[in-house]
N, C-alpha and C positions, 0 to 999 in steps of 0.2 A: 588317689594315686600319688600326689605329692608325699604326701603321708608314708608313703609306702619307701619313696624314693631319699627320705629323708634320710636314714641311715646309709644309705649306701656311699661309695665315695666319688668324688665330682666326676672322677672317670665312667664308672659306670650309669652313672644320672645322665651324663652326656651320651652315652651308649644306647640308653634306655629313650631316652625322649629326641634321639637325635631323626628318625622318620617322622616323627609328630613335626619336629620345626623345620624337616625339608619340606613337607607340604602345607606347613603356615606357607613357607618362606615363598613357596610356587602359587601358592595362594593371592601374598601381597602382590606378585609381581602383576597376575592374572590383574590384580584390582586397577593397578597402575598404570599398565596397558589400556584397560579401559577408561580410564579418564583419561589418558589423551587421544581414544580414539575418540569419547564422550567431547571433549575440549576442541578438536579441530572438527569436530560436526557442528557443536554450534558455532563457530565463530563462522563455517561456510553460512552457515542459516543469518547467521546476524549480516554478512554481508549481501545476501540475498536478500534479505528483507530493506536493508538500506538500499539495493536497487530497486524493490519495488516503492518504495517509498519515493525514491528522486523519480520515477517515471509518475507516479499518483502524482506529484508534484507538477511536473510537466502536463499531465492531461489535465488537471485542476485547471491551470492555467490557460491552456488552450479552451476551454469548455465556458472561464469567464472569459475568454474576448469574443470567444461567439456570440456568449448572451448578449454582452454591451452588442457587437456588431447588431445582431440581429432587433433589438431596441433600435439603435440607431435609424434602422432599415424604416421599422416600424413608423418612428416619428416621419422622414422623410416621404414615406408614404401616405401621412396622414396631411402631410404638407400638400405632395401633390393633389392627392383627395379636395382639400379644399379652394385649390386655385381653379381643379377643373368645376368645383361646384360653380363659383364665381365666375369664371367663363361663361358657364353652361347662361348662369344668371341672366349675366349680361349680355348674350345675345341673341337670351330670351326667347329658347329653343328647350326643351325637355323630353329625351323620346324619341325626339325628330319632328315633334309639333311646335309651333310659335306659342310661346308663353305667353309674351306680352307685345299688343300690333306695337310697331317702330314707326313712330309717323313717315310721311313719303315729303322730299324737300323738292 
């Protein structure tokens, strides 16, 4: 078609191809449009993923001090556990039976 358009003069070249580049031209805009509607969608996404990411952060964070708590719990239990053994020991009672006779003074 160039070919075709080649002899004629700018006026009617511009005549001839002037619907072909109204609908490039509505074309680019269409494209243009779209990337910033493409462009403020993800930036909404990027900053939504940056809140989920400070909240992962925060439960991260609550979920290690529970472990530690819960550890801690654990040892202190394991404490008590062994004072009431050594109680129990010594006053050589297990059950609710005498372990060991006490002599009588």
């Amino acid at each position: 078609m160039l070919k075709l358009l080649g002899g004629l003069p700018q006026r009617l070249q511009r005549a001839a191809l002037a619907p072909i580049l109204e609908q490039n031209e509505r074309l680019v805009q269409r494209q243009e449009e779209a990337l910033r509607v493409n462009d403020r969608a993800l930036e909404q996404f990027a900053s939504a993923l940056r809140d989920c990411a400070e909240q992962l952060s925060k439960h991260t964070e609550a979920v290690k001090s529970m472990a530690e708590a819960s550890q801690e719990l654990r040892d202190t239990v394991r404490e008590i556990n062994k004072f009431l053994r050594l109680g129990r020991d010594v006053t050589g009672t297990m059950e609710g039976s005498p372990r060991h006779a006490v002599p009588a003074e």
